[in-house]
N, C-alpha and C positions, 0 to 999 in steps of 0.2 A: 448573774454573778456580779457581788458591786463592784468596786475600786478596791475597796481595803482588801475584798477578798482577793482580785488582781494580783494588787500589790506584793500579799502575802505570797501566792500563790509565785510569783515572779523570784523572792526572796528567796522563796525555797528549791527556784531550780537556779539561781546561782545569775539569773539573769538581769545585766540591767537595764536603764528605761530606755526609749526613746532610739534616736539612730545606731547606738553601741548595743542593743536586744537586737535588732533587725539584722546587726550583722554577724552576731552569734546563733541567730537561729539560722542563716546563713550558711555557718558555719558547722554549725550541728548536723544539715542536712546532707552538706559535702561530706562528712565523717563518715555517716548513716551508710549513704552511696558506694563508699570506698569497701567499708565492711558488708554489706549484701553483696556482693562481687564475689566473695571468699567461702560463702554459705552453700555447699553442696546438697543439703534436704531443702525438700519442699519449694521445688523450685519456680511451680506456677505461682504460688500464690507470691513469692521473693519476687518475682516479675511484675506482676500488679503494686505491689507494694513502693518496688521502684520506681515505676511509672508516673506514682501521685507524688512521691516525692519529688522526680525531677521536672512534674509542672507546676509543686512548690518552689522549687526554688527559682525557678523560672521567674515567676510573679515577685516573690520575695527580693529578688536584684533590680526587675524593673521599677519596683518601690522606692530600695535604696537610693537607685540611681536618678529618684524622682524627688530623693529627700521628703521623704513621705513618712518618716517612723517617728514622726509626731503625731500623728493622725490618730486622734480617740479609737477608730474601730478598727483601724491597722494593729494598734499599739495592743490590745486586748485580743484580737487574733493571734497577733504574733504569740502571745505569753500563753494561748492553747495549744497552738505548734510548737511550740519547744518542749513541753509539757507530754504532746503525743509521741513528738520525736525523742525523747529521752524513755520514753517506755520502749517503744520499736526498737533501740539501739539496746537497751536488756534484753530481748529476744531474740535480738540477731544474735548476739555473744551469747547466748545459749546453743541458739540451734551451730554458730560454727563450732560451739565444743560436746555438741551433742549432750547438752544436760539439763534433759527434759524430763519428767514425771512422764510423759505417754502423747504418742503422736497423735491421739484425738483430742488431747487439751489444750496442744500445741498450735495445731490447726483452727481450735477455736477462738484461740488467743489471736492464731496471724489475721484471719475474718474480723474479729472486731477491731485492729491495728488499720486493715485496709478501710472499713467503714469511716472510723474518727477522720484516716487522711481524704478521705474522697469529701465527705462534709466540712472540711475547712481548706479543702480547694473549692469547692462549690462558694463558700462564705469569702473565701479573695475574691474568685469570679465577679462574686454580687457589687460586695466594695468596690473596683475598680469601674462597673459600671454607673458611678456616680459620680464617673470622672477625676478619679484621683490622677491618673495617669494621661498628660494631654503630652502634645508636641512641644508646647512651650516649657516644662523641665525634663522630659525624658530623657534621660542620654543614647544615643541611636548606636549598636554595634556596628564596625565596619566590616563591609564585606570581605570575605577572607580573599586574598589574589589567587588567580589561577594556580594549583598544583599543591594546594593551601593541607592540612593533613585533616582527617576523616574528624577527627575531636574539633577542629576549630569547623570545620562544617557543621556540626552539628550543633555547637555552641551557639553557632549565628543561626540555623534553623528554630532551634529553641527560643530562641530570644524574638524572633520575628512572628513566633504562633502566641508568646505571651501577648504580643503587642494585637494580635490577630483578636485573641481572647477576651480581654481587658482594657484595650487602649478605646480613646473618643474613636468618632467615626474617622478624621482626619488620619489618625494615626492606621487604623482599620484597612484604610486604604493605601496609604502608604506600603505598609507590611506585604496586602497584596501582591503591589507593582513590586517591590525588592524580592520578593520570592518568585515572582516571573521572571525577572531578568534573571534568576541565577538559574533555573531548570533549564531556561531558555540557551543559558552560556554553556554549561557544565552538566550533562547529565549522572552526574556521580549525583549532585544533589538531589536529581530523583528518589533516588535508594536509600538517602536521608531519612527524606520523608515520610516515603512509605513502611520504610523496614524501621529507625531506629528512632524516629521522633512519630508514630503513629497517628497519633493524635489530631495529626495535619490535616490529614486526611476526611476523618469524621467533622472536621470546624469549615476545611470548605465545602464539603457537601452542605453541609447546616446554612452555607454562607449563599449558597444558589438561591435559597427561597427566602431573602432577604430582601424588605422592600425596600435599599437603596441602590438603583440602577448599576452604579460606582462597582458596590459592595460586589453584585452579581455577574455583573460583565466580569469582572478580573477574575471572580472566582473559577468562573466556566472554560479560562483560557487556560489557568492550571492547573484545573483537571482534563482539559482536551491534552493537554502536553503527558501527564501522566500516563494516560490513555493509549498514547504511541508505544507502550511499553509491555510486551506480550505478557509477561509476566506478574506485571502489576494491575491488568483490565481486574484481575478477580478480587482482588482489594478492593479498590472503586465499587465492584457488583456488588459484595459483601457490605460497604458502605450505604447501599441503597441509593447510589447516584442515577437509577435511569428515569425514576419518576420526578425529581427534581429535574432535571436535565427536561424531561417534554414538559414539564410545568414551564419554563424560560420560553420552549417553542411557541406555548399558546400564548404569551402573554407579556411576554418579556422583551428587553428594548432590541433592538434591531443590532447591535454588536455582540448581545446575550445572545440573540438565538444564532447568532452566525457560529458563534462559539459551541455554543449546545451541540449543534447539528454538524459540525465537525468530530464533535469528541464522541457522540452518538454512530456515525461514523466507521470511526474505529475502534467502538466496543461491538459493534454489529459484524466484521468480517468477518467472511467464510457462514454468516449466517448466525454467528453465536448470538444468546441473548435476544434472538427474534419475537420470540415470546413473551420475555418481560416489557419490548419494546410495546407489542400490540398490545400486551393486558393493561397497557396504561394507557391507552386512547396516542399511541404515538404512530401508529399507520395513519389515522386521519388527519392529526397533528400535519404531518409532513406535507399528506397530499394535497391537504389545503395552502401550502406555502407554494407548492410547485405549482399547483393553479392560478395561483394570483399573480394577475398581472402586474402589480404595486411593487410587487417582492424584487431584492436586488440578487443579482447573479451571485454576487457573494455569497447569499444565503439559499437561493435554489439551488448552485451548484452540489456545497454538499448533502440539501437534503435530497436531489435526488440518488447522489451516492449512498443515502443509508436507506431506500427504498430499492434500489440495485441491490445491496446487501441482502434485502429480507424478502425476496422473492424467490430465494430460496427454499423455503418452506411455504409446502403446497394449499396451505388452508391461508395462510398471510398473502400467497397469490393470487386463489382466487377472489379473496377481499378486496385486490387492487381492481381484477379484473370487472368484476361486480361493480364498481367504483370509477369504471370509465377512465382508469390511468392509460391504458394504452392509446385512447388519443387524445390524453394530456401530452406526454411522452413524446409522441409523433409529432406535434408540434413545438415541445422545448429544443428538437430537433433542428429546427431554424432559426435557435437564440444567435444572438452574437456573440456570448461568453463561451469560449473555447470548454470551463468547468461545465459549464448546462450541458454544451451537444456530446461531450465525453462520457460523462453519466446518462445521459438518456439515451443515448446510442446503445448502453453497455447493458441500459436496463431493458431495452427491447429486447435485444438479445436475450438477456437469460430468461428475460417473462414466457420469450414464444419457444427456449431450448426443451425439446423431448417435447411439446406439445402439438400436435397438431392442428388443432383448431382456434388456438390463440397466434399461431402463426399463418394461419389461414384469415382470423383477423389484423393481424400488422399488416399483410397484404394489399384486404378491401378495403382498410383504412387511409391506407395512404404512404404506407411505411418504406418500402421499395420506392417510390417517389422521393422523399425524404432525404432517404438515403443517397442516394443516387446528385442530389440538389448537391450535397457535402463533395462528392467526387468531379462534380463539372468542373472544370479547369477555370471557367468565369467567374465565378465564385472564389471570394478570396478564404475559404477555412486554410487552419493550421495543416502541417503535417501531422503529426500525430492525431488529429479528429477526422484526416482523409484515411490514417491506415485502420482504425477502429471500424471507421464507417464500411470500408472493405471487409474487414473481417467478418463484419456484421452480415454486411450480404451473404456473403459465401457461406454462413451457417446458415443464414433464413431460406435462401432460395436454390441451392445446390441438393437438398432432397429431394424434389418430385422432380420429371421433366416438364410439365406444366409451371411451374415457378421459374424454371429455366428460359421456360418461352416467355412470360410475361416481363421476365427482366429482360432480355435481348429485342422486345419489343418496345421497351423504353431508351433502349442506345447504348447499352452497358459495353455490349461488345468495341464500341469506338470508344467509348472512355477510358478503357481498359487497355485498348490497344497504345491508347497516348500515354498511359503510366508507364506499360513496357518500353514505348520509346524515349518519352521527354523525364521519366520521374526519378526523382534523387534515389540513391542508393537502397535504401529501406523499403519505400515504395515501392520502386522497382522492382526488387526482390521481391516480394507480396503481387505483384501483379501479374508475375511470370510464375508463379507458385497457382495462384487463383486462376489463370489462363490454362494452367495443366489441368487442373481439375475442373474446369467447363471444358475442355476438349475433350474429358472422356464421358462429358454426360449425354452426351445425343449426336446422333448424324445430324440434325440441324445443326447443334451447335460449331459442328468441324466444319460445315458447310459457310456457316456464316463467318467466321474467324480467316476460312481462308478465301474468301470475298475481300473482309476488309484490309489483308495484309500481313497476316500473323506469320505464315510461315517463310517467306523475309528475315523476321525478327527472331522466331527461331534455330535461323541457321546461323545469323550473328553471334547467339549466344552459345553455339556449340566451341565457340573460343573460350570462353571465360573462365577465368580464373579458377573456382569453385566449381570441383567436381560433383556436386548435387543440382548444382544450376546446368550444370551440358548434360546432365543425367534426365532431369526436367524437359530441356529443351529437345532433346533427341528423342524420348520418348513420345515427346507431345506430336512431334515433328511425324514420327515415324506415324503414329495413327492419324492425323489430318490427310498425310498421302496413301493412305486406302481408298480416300474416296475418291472416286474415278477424277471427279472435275476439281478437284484441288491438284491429284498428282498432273492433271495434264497440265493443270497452272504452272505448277512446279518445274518438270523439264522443258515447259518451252522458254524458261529462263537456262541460258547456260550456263550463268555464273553459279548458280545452285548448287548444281554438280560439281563444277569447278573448284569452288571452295569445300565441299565434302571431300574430295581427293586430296583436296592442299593441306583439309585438317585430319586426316585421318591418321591415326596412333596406334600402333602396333602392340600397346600394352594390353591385358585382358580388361575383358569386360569396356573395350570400346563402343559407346554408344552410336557413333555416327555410323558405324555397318549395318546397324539394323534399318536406317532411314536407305543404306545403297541398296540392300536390299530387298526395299519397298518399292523403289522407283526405277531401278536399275531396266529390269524388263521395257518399260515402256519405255524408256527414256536412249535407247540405243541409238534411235537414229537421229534424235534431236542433238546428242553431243558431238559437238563439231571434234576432226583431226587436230585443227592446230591448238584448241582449248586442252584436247586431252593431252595433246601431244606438251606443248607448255609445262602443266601442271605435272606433268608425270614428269619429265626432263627437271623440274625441281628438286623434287626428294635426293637430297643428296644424304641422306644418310640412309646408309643399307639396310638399316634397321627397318626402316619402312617400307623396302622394296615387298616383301610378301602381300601386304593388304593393298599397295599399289596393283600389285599384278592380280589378284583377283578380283580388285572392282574393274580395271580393265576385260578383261577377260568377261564377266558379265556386258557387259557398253557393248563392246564392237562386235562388228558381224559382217559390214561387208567389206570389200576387199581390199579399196584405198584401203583403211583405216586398217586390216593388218599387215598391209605392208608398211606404213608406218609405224605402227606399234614394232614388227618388226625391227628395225631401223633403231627405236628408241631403247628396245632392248639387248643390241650389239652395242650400243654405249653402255647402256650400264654393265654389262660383262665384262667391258674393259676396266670399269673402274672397281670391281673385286671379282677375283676369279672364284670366290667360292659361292658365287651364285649364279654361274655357269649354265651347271644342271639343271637347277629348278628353272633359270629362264629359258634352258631347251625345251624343256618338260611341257609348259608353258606352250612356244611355240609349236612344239609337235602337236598339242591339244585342240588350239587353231585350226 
């Protein structure tokens, strides 16, 4: 088309040249916008329709605002957009008053309307790639302030994917970093982006397999951020971000793939998306990262969390397994990055869960060592990678009794016993939890626990607070002193007993009577007069006198001791007469 035709062309839609055309096409397209708002038929294609126009107009401000509607192939653009947008605003104002010849001519009209707009957004695209649009005249939108309303968010989103789209590389990057800092501040601008400016989406996926390092690191940090969003991971998938994303792993700069491998990450929990993962060479991808020893914690950390992820699925398992990960594994076990041992801790764990023979090799591997390295008290690991490492054990080696020997022949039981003693709250909890549950796996095991001092620390804890913890503790307690040489351990301490009497609660389902009446029998003649006599003479609420008199009544037998008892229960008669009877009852039973 030449000039005079332009020109004409120009004349006849009423527009004129240069910056005062740019900003009635402008202008024409905001009309355009306001009216497809109001159009209840055909509503898909009114959606597409508006789309292209609001990433014309998008380009068409950043132009303005670049004083750019001088510009030969601007200026001739522009005068085909007005052109197209004056035809589409005829058809809007048909279809909202419904006066149309017939909805399949209608539809073919809105089809070539969309076409025209998508090829002269394509033709800004191109133009702007010849650097119309630099840093040096663009005018930059300000970020809207927290609390700012959904139109100005999105005004400024829009304005940052033109600049994403169209600007030099400087600007390219820019746009980036501003659009991390706001998902990063505000997550409302998530929902921007993905639900109401689209678009964003598909430019930085495009923007990961960009060969400026710049370009690609920023891109992959927001879409890891998008990524945190349950909702939006299907967007992202639908965009085809997981093969770009392990293209960054093999190849890309070491802040790319740190980023990658995060956001891969958390498109991968619970397992999801496991498959797309491997169909694209991203299981080797990974385990080649956790292998190397070059690699920084930053970056194995979370690749080993997206191989934890996908071992979930039993054909991507045995790949690992095939692949000698478990003792890669075993050994990132011993990193100093708190991220490595947490992850590879979590993946042993679920590699060798329900398996047998994969957990029969974490074993001959080295795994229980490993493990066991994270819990020594000389070792300085975190809390949190001592209670994972716990948990780890007691899933891998609390199934057979053979696994049970072989950890109690590495020292577990003194490790274990110092978490009950010396270890913070949490720990603690977890090691008196994990101590019930080896006390009921073997008579070795009761054997050996009450060698090194456990049931001590058991009677301690029939004080505490948490009635699941004295539930623990009293049950554990009660089966350690079945076995002959633990109970005798047992009462030839008297304070044992002592404080079993001192704690015992007359409410139901008291725990500490099932331990008096594990130990009670043998222990009669090890409890001394003045200990029972003491401890009983305490209870001074009445309430307790019932389970006082019949752990007594089990203990005693020879004669001192009921005539003491005796004695202690003509005191207590006098201090309520309505327990008179039953402490007759009592002595006549004597």
């Amino acid at each position: 088309m030449g000039d005079e035709e332009l020109d004409r062309e120009s004349e006849l839609a009423g527009v004129p040249t240069g910056a005062t055309r740019l900003r009635r096409a402008v202008e024409l397209i905001c009309s355009l916008l306001s009216l497809s708002l109001s159009i209840r038929v055909f509503a898909g294609k009114w959606q597409l329709i508006r789309n292209k126009l609001e990433e014309l107009h998008s380009g068409l401000v950043s132009a303005e605002n670049c004083d750019s509607g001088e510009n030969p192939s601007l200026s001739r653009l522009v005068t085909s957009i007005v052109a197209t947008v004056n035809e589409c605003h005829d058809l809007g104002q048909r279809c909202v008053d419904v006066a149309y010849s017939g909805k399949l001519l209608m539809q073919s009209d809105l089809d070539v309307a969309f076409a025209k707009l998508d090829g002269l957004a394509r033709r800004l695209s191109e133009i702007y790639k010849t650097g119309i649009l630099t840093n040096g005249f663009a005018l930059v939108v300000s970020k809207p302030s927290l609390g700012a309303s959904k139109e100005d968010m999105r005004f400024y989103v829009r304005d940052v994917l033109t600049r994403m789209k169209i600007g030099d590389l400087g600007m390219k990057k820019q746009a980036l970093r501003n659009l991390l800092e706001v998902v990063v501040e505000d997550e409302k601008y998530v929902k921007v982006i993905v639900v109401d400016v689209g678009d964003v989406v598909h430019v930085l996926v495009g923007f990961l397999g960009s060969g400026e390092v710049e370009i690609q690191e920023e891109s992959a940090k927001v879409v890891s951020v998008v990524a945190g969003f349950d909702s939006y991971k299907g967007v992202l998938i639908s965009a085809g971000v997981i093969a770009p994303l392990i293209r960054v792993l093999d190849c890309g700069s070491e802040l790319g793939k740190v980023a990658s491998a995060r956001c891969l990450m958390k498109l991968t929990e619970n397992s999801d998306n496991a498959w797309a993962v491997s169909a694209h060479g991203g299981v080797t991808a990974l385990l080649n990262i956790c292998g190397n020893d070059d690699c920084k914690g930053d970056l194995v950390g979370p690749a080993c969390g997206v191989l934890r992820n996908l071992v979930g699925v039993e054909e991507v398992k045995r790949f690992m397994v095939e692949e000698d990960a478990v003792s890669t594994f075993i050994r990132l076990v011993k990193s100093k990055e708190e991220a490595i041992q947490v992850n590879s801790i979590g993946f042993i764990q679920n590699i060798a869960c329900g398996d047998e023979l994969i957990r029969e090799k974490v074993i001959r591997d080295g795994g229980i060592r490993a493990l066991l390295r994270v819990l020594d008290p000389k070792w300085s690991y975190s809390l949190k990678t001592k209670v994972i490492a716990m948990r780890a054990i007691e899933s891998l080696c609390f199934t057979s009794s053979s696994s049970v020997s072989i950890l109690m022949s590495y020292g577990f039981v003194d490790q274990l016993l110092y978490y009950v003693r010396n270890g913070e709250v949490s720990i603690q909890e977890l090691a008196l939890k994990v101590a019930f549950r080896l006390c009921g796996t073997s008579e070795e095991a009761k054997k050996a626990m009450g060698d090194a001092g456990f049931m001590s620390e058991f009677v301690k804890f029939l004080n505490a607070k948490s009635y699941e913890v004295r539930e623990m503790a009293a049950e554990a307690l009660s089966g350690m002193v079945m076995v002959p040489r633990n109970r005798k351990r047992f009462v030839q301490d008297d304070h044992n007993i002592a404080l079993l009497l001192q704690l015992l609660d007359p409410e139901e389902g008291n725990p500490v009577v099932s331990i008096v009446n594990s130990v009670v029998p043998h222990g009669r003649r090890q409890t001394s007069t003045s200990i029972l006599g003491k401890h009983v003479s305490s209870v001074v609420n009445i309430a307790f006198l019932y389970p006082a008199l019949y752990i007594i009544k089990q203990i005693v037998i020879d004669e001192v001791s009921i005539c003491n008892v005796f004695c202690l229960f003509v005191k207590f008669c006098t201090l309520c007469s309505i327990y008179l009877l039953p402490s007759c009852l009592f002595i006549s039973r004597l």
